[in-house]
C-alpha positions in Angstrom: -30.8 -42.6 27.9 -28.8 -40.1 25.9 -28.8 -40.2 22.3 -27.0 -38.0 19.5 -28.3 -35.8 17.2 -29.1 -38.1 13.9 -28.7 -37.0 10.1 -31.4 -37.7 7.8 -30.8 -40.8 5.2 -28.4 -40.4 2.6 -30.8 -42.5 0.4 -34.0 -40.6 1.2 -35.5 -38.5 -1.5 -36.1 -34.4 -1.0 -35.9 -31.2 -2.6 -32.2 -29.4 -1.7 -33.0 -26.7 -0.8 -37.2 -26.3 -1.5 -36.7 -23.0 -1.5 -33.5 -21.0 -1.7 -35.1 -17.9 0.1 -35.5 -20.5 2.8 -32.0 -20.8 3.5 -30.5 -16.9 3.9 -31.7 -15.2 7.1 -33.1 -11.5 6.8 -29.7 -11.0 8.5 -27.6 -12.3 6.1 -24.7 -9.9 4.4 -25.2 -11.8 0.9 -28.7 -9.5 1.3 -27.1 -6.4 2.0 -24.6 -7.1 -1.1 -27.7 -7.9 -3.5 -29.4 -4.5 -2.5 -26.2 -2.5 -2.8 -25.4 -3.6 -6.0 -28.7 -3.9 -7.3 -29.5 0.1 -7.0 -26.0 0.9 -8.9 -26.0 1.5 -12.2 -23.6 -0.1 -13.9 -23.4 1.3 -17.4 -22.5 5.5 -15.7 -19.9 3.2 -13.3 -18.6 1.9 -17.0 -18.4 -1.5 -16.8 -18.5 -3.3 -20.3 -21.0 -5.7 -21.4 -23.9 -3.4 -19.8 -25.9 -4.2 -23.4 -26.2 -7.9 -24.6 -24.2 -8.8 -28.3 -27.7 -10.1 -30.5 -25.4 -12.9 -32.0 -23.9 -15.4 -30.3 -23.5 -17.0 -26.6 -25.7 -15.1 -24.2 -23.3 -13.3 -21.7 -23.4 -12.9 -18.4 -24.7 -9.7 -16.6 -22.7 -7.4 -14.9 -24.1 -7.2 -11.6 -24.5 -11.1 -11.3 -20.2 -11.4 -11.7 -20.0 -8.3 -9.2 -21.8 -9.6 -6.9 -20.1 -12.9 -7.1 -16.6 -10.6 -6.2 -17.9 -8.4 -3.3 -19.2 -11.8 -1.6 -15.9 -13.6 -2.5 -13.7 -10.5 -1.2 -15.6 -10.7 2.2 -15.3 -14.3 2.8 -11.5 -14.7 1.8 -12.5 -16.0 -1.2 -10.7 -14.1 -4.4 -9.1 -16.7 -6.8 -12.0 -17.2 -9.5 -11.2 -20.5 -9.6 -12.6 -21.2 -6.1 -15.1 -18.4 -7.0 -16.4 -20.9 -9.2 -16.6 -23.7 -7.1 -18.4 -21.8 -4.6 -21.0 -20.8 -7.1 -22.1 -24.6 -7.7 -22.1 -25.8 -4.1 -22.4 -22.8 -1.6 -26.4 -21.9 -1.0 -25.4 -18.1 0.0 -23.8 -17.3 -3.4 -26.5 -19.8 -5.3 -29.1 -17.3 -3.7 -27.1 -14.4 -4.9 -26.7 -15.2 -8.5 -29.6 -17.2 -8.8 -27.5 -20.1 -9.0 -25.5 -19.1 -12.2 -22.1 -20.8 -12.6 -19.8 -18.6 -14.2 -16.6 -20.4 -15.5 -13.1 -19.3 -13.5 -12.2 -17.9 -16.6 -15.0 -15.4 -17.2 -14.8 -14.7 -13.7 -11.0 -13.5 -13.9 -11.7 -11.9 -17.0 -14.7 -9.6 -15.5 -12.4 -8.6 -12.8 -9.5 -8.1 -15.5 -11.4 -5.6 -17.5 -13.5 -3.8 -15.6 -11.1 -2.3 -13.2 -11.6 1.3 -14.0 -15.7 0.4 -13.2 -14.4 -1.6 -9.8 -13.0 1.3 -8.1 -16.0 3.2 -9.1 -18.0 1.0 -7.8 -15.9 1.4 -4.1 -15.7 5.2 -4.3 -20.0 5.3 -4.7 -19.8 3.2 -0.8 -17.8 5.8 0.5 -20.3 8.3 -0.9 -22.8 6.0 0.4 -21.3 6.1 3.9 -20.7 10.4 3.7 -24.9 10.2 2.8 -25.5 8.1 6.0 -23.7 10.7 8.1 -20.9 8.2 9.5 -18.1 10.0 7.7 -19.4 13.5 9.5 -15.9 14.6 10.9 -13.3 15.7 8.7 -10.3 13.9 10.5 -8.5 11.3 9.3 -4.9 9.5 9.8 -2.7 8.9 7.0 -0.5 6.1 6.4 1.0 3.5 4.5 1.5 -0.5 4.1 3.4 -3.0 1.7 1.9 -5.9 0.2 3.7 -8.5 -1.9 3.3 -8.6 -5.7 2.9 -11.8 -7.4 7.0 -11.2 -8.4 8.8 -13.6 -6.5 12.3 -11.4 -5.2 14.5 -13.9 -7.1 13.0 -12.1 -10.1 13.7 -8.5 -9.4 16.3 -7.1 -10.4 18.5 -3.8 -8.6 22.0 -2.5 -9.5 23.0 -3.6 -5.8 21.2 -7.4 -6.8 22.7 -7.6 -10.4 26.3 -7.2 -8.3 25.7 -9.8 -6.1 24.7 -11.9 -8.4 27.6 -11.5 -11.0 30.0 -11.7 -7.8 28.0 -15.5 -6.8 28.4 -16.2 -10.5 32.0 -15.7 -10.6 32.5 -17.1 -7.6 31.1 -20.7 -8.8 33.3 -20.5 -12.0 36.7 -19.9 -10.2 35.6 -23.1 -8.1 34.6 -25.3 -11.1 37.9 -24.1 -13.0 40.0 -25.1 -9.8 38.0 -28.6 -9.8 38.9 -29.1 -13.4 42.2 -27.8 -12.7 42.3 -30.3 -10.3 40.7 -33.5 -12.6 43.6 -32.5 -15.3 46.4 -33.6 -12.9 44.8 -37.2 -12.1 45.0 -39.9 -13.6 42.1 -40.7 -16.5 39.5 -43.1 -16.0 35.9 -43.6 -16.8 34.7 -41.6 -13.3 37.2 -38.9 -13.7 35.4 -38.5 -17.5 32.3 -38.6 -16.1 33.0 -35.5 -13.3 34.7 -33.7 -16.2 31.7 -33.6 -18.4 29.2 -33.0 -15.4 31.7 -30.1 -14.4 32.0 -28.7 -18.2 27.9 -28.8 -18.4 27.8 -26.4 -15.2 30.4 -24.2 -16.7 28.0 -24.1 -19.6 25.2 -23.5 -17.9 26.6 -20.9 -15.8 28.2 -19.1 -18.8 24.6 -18.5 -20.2 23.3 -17.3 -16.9 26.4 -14.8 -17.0 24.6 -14.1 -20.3 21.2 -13.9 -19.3 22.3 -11.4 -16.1 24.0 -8.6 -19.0 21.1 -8.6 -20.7 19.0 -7.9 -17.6 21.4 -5.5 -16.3 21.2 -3.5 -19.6 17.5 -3.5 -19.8 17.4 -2.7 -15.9 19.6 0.2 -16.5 17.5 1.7 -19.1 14.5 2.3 -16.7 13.9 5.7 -14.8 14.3 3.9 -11.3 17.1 1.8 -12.7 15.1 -1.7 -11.5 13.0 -4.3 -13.2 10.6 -7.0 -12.1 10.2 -10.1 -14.6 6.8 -11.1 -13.5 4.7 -8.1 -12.8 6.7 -5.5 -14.2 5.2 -2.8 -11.8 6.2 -4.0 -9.0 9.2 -2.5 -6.9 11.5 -3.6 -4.2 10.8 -1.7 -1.0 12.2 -1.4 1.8 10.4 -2.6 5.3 10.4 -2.2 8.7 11.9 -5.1 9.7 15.8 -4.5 9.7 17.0 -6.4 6.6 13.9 -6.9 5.1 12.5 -6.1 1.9 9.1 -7.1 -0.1 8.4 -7.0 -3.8 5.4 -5.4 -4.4 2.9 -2.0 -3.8 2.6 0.6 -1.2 -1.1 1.3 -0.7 -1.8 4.5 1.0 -4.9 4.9 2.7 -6.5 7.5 4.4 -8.9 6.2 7.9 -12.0 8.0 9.3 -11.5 8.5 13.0 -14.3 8.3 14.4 -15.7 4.8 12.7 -12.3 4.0 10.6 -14.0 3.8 7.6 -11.2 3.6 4.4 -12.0 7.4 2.7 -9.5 7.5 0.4 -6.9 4.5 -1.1 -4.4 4.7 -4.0 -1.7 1.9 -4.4 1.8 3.3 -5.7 4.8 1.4 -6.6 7.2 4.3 -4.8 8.8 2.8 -1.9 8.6 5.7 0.3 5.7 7.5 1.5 7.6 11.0 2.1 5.6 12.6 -1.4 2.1 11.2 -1.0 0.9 13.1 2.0 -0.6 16.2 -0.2 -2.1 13.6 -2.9 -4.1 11.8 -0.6 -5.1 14.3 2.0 -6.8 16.5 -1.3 -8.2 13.7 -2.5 -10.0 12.8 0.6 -10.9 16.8 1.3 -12.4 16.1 -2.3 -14.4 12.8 -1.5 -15.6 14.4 2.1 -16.9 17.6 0.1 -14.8 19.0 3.3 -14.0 22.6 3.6 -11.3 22.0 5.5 -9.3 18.4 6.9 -7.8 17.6 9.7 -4.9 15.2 8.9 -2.7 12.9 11.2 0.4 11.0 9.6 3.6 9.3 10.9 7.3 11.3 10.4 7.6 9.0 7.1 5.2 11.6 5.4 7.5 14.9 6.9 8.1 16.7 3.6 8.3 20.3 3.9 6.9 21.0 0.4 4.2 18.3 0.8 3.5 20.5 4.3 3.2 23.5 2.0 1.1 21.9 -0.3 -1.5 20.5 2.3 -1.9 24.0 3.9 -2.3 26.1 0.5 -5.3 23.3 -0.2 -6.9 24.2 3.7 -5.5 20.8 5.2 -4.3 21.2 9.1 -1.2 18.6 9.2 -0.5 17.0 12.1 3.2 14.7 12.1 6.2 14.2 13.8 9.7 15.5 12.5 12.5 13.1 11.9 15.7 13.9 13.3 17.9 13.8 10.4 20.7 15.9 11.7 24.0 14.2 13.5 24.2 17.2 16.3 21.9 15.5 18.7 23.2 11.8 18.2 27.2 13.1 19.2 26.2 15.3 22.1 25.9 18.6 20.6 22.4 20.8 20.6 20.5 21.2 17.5 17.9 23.8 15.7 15.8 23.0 18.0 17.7 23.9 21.0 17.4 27.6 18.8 15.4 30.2 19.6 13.7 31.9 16.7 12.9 35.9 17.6 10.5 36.8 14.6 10.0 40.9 15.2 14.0 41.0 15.1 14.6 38.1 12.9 17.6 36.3 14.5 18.1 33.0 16.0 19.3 33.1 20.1 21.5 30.2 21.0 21.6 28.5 23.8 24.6 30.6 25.3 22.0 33.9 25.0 24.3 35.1 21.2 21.9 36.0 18.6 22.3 34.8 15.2 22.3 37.3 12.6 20.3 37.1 9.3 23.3 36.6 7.0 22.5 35.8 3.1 19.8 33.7 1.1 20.3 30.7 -0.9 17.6 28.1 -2.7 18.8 24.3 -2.7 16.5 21.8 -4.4 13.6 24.4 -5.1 13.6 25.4 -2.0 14.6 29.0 -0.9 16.6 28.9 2.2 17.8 32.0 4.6 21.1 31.8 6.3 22.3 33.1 9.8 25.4 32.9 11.7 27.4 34.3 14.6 31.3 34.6 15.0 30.6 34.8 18.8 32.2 31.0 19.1 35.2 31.2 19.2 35.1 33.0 22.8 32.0 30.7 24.1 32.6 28.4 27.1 30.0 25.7 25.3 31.1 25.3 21.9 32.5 21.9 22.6 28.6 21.6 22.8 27.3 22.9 19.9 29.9 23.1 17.1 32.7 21.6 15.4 33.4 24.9 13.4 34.8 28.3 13.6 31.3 29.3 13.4 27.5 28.0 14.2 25.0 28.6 11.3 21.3 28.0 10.8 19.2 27.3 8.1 15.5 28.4 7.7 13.2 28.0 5.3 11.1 30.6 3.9 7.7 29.3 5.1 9.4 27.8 8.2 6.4 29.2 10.5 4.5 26.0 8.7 6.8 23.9 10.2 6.9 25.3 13.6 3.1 25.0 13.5 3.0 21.7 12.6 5.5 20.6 15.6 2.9 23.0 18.1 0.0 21.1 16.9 2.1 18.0 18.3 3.0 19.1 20.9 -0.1 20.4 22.0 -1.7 17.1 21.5 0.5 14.2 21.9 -2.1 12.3 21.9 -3.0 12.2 18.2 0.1 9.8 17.5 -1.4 6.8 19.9 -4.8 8.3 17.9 -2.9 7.5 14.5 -2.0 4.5 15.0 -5.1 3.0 16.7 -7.0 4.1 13.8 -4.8 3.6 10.4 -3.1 0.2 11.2 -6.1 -1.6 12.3 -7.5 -1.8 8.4 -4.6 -2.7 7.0 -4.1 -5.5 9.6 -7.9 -6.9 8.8 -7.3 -6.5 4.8 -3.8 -8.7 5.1 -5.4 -10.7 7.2 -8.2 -11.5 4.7 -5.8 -11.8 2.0 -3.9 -15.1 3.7 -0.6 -15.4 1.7 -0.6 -11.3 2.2 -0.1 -11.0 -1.6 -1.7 -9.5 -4.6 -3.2 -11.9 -7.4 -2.8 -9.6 -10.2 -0.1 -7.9 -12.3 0.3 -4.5 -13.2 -0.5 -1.5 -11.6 -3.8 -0.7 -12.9 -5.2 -4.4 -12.0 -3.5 -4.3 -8.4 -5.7 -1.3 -8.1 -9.0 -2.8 -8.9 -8.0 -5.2 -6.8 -7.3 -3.5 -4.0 -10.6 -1.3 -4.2 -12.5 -4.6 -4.1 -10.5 -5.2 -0.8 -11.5 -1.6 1.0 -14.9 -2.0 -0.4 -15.2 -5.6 1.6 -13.9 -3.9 4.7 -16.0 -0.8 4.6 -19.1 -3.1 4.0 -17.8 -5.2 6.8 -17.2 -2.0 9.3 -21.0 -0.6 8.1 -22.8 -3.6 8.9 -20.9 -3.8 12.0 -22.2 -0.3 13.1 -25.4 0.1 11.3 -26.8 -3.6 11.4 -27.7 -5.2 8.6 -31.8 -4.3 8.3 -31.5 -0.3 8.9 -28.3 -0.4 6.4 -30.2 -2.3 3.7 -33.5 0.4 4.3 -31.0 3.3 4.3 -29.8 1.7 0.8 -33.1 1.4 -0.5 -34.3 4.7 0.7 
């Protein structure tokens, strides 16, 4: 005869648990989190409250509230609130913080004011990681992601937004004028009263959000990017990829190992586009690899030719696509690249065999620019082909060989762009994914950054055990 599995009795007396060693396995990541942060030290990394006050309420210690975040962040677990529920009934964070129960509020507060000491704290794993040897090559891919702020889009505010909404505005006070327009030529009685009032209360109403909107637009005017969030003041509307779309919030830029696609480098930005953070984060991750030289993979959203210039001055070999920003090739007619640069003579040969002289040199937006041309046009069989004008000029830039390398690297290895992706998107899709609601809890720049580092340290802790195993990563910690 079969039987099911029985509980013990509700009313039966024991000790829960007799042990809390007991209950975590020696393969546990709570373990690996109580050894990492146990051999930091805390007071270099700067976080505050290192030294207990003599008078007073005895505080909690750093590491204990630390550790309660790094085990929260890798079980989708980062309001403090449920932080501090979990700390009175789950046995895995009971273990780790030998069953103290912070309140949600010190909780919040810790990770408030210690951000600074947070992103310390996830820059000394990817040390840890370079130490272990799993950040030995010095390739990475580049790339960026937007996540939502906590500023709702109703509550940002663009020149283009503050139109609309004057224009909706207007809109509803022409129609509640025509309605009372309308009320005035019928005859009175107690419900006509009674839609007059309601209509001269929304009139009202919608004179002081006429109100409220100029003294938005003003304020929104007076900052550099001409916008303005109401909740988290940092954050900016950016654009997406979805057509139509928009989000309110950060662009993180990360840079990915390619080999284990560990996070090397991460800096969240409130710029929309990622076209000048190539050079930034490519040095900073040289820095952090103690590389003498990078190898760097990106997406054309990064194609900057200064940022190109930058990366190669610092000993960083590019690798990107170029956009194709000019009309010639989208109405049928050949573009620079259809050009063939002759450096020992330097002139351009166009695709009808006419060379393109060297004519004069010009600099537009900092950049130093050399002009060539031909008047061989006019008599060419192809110029439907090539040019609207009396004339086809070209435009290169002084360090133009740069760029030329660049598109030879990608050509000779197409395969770095299926590389790319496979290696950069993955971690962002894991960290939203561990987020839920894909949105930031924090305000302000400086807090969305603690934040985020206490999102690449979970998935670099997460990819480590995952490759190491828990036992030889906590002995290589302890070593």
């Amino acid at each position: 005869m079969k039987r099911f599995v029985e509980g013990l009795d509700r009313g039966q007396s024991t000790l829960f648990p007799v042990c809390l060693e007991d209950w975590i396995g020696e393969d546990n990541p709570v373990r690996v989190i109580d050894v990492f942060v146990d051999q930091l030290d805390l007071g270099e990394l700067g976080f505050s409250g290192i030294d207990p006050e003599r008078t007073g309420r005895p505080s909690y210690h750093p590491s204990a509230l630390l550790k309660l975040y790094i085990y929260g962040y890798l079980n989708r677990v980062q309001s403090s609130r449920r932080l501090e529920r979990d700390a009175g009934r789950n046995v895995e964070v009971m273990w780790l913080t030998g069953r103290l129960v912070p309140d949600h509020k010190t909780i919040a507060d810790f990770r408030k004011d210690n951000g600074p000491a947070i992103r310390k704290v996830c820059a000394r794993f990817v040390e840890l990681c370079r130490e272990l040897g799993l950040l030995t090559r010095a390739c990475v891919a580049i790339d960026g992601s937007k996540f939502k702020a906590v500023n709702n889009r109703d509550r940002n505010f663009t020149r283009a937004k503050v139109e609309r909404r004057r224009a909706q505005l207007e809109e509803s006070v022409a129609r509640y004028l025509g309605q009372l327009d309308t009320a005035d030529r019928q005859e009175p009685s107690e419900t006509l009263a009674l839609k007059t009032t309601r209509l001269k209360e929304k009139l009202a109403k919608l004179e002081s959000e006429m109100q409220r909107l100029a003294a938005i637009e003003k304020q929104m005017l007076t900052s550099p990017d001409q916008q303005i969030s109401l909740t988290d003041p940092d954050s900016r509307s950016m654009a997406t990829s979805g057509r139509g779309s928009g989000v309110v919030g950060y662009n993180v830029q990360v840079a990915v190992d390619t080999k284990h696609h560990l996070i090397v480098t991460h800096e969240v930005t409130n710029v929309g586009t990622d076209r000048s953070q190539l050079a930034n984060v490519a040095k900073e991750t040289k820095t952090t690899l103690e590389a003498t030289s990078l190898d760097v993979v990106a997406d054309r959203g990064y194609f900057s030719s200064e940022q190109i210039l930058a990366c190669e001055e610092a000993g960083i070999t590019v690798t990107l696509p170029k956009p194709m920003t000019s009309n010639s090739k989208t109405e049928g007619r050949f573009g620079k690249q259809d050009f063939r640069y002759v450096v020992e003579e330097d002139v351009y040969i166009c695709p009808a065999g006419e060379r393109l002289a060297y004519a004069f040199t010009t600099e537009e937006n900092g950049l130093v620019l050399r002009r060539y041309s031909t008047n061989a046009c006019r008599r060419c069989a192809i110029k439907q082909s090539c040019t609207t004008g009396k004339e086809r000029r070209i435009t290169r830039w002084e360090h133009e060989h740069l760029l030329e390398a660049v598109q030879r690297r990608l050509d000779e290895h197409p395969e770095k762009m299926r590389q790319r992706r496979e290696t950069v998107e993955h971690p962002f899709g894991t960290i939203k994914a561990r987020m839920g609601a894909t949105h930031f809890l924090m305000k302000t720049l400086p807090r969305v950054a603690a934040e985020m580092a206490l999102h690449v340290l979970a998935y670099n802790l997460t990819r480590v055990m995952n490759i190491m195993g828990i036992q030889p990563l906590m002995a290589a910690m302890r070593a």
